[in-house]
C-alpha positions as CSV (number, residue, x, y, z in Angstrom):
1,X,7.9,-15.1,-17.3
2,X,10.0,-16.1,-14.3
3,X,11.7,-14.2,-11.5
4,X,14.7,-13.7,-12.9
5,X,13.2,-12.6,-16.5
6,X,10.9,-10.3,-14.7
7,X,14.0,-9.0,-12.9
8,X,16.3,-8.7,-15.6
9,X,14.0,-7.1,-17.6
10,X,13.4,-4.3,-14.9
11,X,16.9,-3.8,-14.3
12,X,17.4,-3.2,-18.3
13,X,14.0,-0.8,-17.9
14,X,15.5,1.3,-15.3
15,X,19.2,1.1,-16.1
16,X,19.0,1.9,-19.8
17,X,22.2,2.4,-21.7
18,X,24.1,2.6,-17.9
19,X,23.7,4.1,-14.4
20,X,25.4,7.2,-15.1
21,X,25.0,8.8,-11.8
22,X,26.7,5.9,-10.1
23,X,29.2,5.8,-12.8
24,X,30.1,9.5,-12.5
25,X,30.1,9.8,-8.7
26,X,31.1,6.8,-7.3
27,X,34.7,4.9,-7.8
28,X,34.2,1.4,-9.0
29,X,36.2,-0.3,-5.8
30,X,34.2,2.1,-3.3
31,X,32.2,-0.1,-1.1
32,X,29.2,0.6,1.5
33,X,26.6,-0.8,3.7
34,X,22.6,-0.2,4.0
35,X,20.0,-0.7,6.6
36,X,16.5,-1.6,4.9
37,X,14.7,0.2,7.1
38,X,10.9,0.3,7.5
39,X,9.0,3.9,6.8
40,X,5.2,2.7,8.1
41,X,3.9,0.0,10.1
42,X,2.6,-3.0,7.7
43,X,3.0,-6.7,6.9
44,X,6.8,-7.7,5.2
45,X,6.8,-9.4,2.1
46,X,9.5,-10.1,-1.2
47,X,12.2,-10.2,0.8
48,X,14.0,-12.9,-1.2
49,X,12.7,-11.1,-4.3
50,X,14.8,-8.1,-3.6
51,X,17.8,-10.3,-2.7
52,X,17.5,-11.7,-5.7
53,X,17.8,-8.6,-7.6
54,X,21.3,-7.9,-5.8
55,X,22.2,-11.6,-6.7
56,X,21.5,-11.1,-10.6
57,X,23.7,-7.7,-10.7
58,X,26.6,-8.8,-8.0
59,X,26.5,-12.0,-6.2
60,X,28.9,-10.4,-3.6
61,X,26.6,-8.1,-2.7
62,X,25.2,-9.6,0.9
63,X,21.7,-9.3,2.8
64,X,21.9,-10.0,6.0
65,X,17.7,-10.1,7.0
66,X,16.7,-9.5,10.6
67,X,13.0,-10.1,9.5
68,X,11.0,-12.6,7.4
69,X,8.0,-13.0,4.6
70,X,4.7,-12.5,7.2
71,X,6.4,-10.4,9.6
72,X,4.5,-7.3,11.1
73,X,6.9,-4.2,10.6
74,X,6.7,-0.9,12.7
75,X,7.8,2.2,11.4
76,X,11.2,2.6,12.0
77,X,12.6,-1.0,12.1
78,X,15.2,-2.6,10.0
79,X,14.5,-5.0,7.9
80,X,18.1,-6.4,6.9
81,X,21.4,-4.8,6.3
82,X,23.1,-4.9,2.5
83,X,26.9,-4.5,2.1
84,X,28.8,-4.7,-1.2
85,X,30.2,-2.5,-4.1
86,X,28.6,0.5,-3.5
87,X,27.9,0.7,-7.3
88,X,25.7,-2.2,-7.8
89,X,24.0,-1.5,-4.8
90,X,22.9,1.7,-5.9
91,X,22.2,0.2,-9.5
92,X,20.1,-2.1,-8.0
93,X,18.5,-0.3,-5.7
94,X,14.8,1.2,-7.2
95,X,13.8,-2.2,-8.5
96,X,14.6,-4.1,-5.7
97,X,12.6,-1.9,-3.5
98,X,9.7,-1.5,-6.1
99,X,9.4,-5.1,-5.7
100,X,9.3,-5.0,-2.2
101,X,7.3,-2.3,-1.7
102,X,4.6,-3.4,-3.7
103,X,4.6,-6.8,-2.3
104,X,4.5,-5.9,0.9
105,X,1.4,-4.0,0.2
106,X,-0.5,-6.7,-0.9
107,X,0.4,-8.6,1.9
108,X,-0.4,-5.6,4.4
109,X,-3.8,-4.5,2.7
110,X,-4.5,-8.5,2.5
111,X,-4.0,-9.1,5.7
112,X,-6.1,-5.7,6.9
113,X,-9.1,-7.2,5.2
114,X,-9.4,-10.6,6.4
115,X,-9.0,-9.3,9.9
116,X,-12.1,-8.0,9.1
117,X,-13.8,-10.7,8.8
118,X,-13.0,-11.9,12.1
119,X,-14.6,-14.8,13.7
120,X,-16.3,-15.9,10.3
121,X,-14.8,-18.9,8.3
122,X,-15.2,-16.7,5.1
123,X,-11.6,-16.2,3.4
124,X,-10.3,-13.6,1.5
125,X,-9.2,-14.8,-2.0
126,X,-7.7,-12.4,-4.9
127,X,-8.5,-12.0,-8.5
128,X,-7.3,-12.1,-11.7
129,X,-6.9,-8.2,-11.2
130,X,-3.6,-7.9,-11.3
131,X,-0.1,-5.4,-12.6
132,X,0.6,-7.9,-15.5
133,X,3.8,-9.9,-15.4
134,X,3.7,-9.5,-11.6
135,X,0.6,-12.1,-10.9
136,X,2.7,-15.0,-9.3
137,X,4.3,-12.6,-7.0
138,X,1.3,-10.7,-6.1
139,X,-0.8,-13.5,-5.5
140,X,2.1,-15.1,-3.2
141,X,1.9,-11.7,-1.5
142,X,-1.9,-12.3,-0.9
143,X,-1.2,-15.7,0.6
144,X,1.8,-13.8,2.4
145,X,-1.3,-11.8,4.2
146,X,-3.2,-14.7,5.1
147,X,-5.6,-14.6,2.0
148,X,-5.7,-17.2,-0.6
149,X,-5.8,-17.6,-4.4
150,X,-8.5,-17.5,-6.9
151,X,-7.3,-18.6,-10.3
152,X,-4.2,-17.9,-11.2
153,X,-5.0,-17.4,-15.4
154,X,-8.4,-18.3,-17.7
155,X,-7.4,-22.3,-17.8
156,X,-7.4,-23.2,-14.1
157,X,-11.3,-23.4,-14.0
158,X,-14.4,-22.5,-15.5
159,X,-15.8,-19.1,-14.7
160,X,-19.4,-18.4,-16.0
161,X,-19.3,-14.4,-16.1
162,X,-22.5,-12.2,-17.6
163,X,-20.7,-12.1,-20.7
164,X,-20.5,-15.3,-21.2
165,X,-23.8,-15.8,-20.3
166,X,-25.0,-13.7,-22.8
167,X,-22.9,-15.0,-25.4
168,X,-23.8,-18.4,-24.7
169,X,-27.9,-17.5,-24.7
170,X,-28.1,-18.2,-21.2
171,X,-26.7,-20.0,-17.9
172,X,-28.3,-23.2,-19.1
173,X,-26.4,-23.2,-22.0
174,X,-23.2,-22.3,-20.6
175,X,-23.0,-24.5,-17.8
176,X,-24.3,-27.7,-20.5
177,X,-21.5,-26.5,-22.6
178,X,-18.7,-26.4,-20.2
179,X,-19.9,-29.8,-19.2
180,X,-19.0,-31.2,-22.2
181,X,-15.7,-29.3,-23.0
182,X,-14.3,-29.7,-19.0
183,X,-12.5,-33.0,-17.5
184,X,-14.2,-34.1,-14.1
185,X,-11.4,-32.7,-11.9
186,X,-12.7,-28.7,-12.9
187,X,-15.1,-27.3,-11.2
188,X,-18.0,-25.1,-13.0
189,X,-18.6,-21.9,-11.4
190,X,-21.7,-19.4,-12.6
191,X,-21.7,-15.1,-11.9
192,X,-25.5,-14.6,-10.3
193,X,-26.6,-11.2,-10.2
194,X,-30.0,-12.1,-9.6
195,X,-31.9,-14.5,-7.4
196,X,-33.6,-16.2,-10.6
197,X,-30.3,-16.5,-11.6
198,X,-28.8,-18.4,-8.6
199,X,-32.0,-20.5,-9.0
200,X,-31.1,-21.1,-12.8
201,X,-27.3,-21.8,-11.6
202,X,-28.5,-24.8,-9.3
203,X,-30.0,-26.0,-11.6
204,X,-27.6,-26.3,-13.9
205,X,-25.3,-28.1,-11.2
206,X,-22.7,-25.1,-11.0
207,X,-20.0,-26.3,-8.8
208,X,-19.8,-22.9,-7.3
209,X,-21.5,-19.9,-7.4
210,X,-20.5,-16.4,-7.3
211,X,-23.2,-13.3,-6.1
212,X,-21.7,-10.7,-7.7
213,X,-22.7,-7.3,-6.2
214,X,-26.0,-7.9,-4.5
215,X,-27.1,-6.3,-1.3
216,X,-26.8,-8.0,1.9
217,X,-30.2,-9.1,2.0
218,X,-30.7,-10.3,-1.5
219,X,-27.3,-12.5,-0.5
220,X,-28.5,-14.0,2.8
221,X,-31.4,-14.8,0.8
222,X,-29.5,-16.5,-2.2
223,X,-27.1,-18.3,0.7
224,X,-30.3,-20.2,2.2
225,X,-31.2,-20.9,-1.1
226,X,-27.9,-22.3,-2.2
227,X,-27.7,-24.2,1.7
228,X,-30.9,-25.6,1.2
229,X,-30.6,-26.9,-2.3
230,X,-26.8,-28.0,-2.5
231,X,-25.2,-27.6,0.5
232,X,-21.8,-28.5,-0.7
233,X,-21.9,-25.7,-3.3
234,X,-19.3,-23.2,-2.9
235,X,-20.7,-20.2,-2.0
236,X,-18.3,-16.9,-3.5
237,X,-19.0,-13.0,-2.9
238,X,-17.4,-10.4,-5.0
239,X,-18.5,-6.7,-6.3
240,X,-17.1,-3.5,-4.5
241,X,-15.5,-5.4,-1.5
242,X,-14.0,-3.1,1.1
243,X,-13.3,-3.4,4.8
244,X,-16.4,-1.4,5.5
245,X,-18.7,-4.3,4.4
246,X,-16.5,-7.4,4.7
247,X,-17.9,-8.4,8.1
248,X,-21.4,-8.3,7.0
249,X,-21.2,-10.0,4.0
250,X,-19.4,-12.7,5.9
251,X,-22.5,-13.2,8.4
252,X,-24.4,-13.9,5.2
253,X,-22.7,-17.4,5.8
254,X,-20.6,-17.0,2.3
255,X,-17.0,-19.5,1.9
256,X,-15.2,-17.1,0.1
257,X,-15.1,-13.1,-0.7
258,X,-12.9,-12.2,-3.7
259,X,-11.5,-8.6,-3.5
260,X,-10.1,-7.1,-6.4
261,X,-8.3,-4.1,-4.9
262,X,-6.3,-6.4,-3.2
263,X,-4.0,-6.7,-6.1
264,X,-5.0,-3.6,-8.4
265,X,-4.7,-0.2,-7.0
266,X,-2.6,-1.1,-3.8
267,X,-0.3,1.2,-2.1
268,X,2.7,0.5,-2.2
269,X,4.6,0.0,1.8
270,X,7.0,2.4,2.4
271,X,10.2,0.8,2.7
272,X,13.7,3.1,2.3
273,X,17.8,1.4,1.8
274,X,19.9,3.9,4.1
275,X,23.3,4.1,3.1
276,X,25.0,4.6,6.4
């Protein structure tokens, strides 16, 4: 689905059969302006999304934007100003700030965790855990916050998971069998609970390897392992991520650590048009 699909779609979602509010109250020549003001500190993002909600329902609607995709917001600023028919603009309004709300909380939440990393080179990367429909957008919101992208859907590589594993009658198995199903150019990657299992992932020749939920120590151990056997193994962390742990699973000496909640259960920035 592209943006302006998505958009349509939402706009028929929320408008139904007709804004009838707007089309009780408000003459159809009336015209007003907004500020897009900023409710709590956090990290902008979807700005051209929720232009381009305006643009779909009256391209003479105009957004003049004081700020830009990346930019820190403090509560109280404005954003941009919106001027038009003061009909589509409130038609238009709950989606276009739904959007941008959300978006920017990936972006903010995204940008909170890698700054808890600090002076590591571990990045933050998303999942596939994301509001269906919405996963280009969220996932440009995570790169928005300074993280970066996992897959973006089940062909861009081969991911080895338990279940798989288990289907497959082992990580032997799987890792042969992708082998012969996957061109050169994809890498292989193996879900290792288990040091045994990291050893049985090496020697398959995963391209990557995941630990998925181990303590710290069990993962500097696997790390070492991993460094010592195949140094230019990518080395991936995931299971229960938050910014209470982030930093110390980072000193494990890990590349990546994928975080789920990035995407999934994020709250959305509080972000308000203000008719003035």
């Amino acid at each position: 689905m592209n943006l302006d699909q998505l958009i349509k779609y939402a706009l028929e979602e929320d408008a139904g059969t007709g804004d009838i509010t707007t089309l009780a109250c408000v003459a159809p020549d009336a015209r007003s302006t907004a500020r897009l003001v900023a409710k709590e500190s956090g990290v902008l993002c979807g700005l051209d999304v929720f232009r381009r909600v305006y643009e779909l329902i009256d391209a003479d609607v105009v957004l003049t934007a004081y700020k830009s995709d990346g930019d820190t917001l403090e509560y109280g600023g404005v954003i941009a100003a919106v001027s038009g028919l003061s009909r589509a603009m409130l038609t238009g309004e709950r989606v276009a700030l739904n959007l941008l709300q959300h978006l920017s909380g990936v972006a903010t939440r995204t940008r909170n965790f890698q700054a808890q990393i600090g002076e590591y080179p571990a990045k933050v990367v998303d999942t596939r855990k994301t509001i269906p429909g919405l996963r280009a957008l969220d996932k440009y919101a995570v790169r928005v916050g300074g993280g970066a992208n996992h897959r973006f859907n089940l062909a861009d590589g081969i991911l080895i998971k338990d279940n798989h594993i288990k289907a497959a009658g082992g990580i032997a198995n799987a890792v042969s069998r992708a082998r012969d199903l996957a061109p050169f150019t994809l890498k292989i990657e193996v879900e290792c609970e288990t040091l045994e299992m990291v050893e049985e992932a090496l020697a398959a020749g995963a391209d990557v390897i995941m630990l998925d939920n181990m303590p710290v120590a069990m993962m500097t151990a696997a790390v070492k392992k991993i460094r010592g056997i195949a140094p230019k193994t990518v080395i991936e962390a995931s299971g229960n991520m938050d910014t209470k742990n982030l930093a110390e699973v980072a000193a494990c000496g890990v590349d990546v650590i994928s975080v789920g909640a990035l995407t999934h259960s994020v709250k959305a920035l509080d972000i308000s048009l203000k008719f003035d």
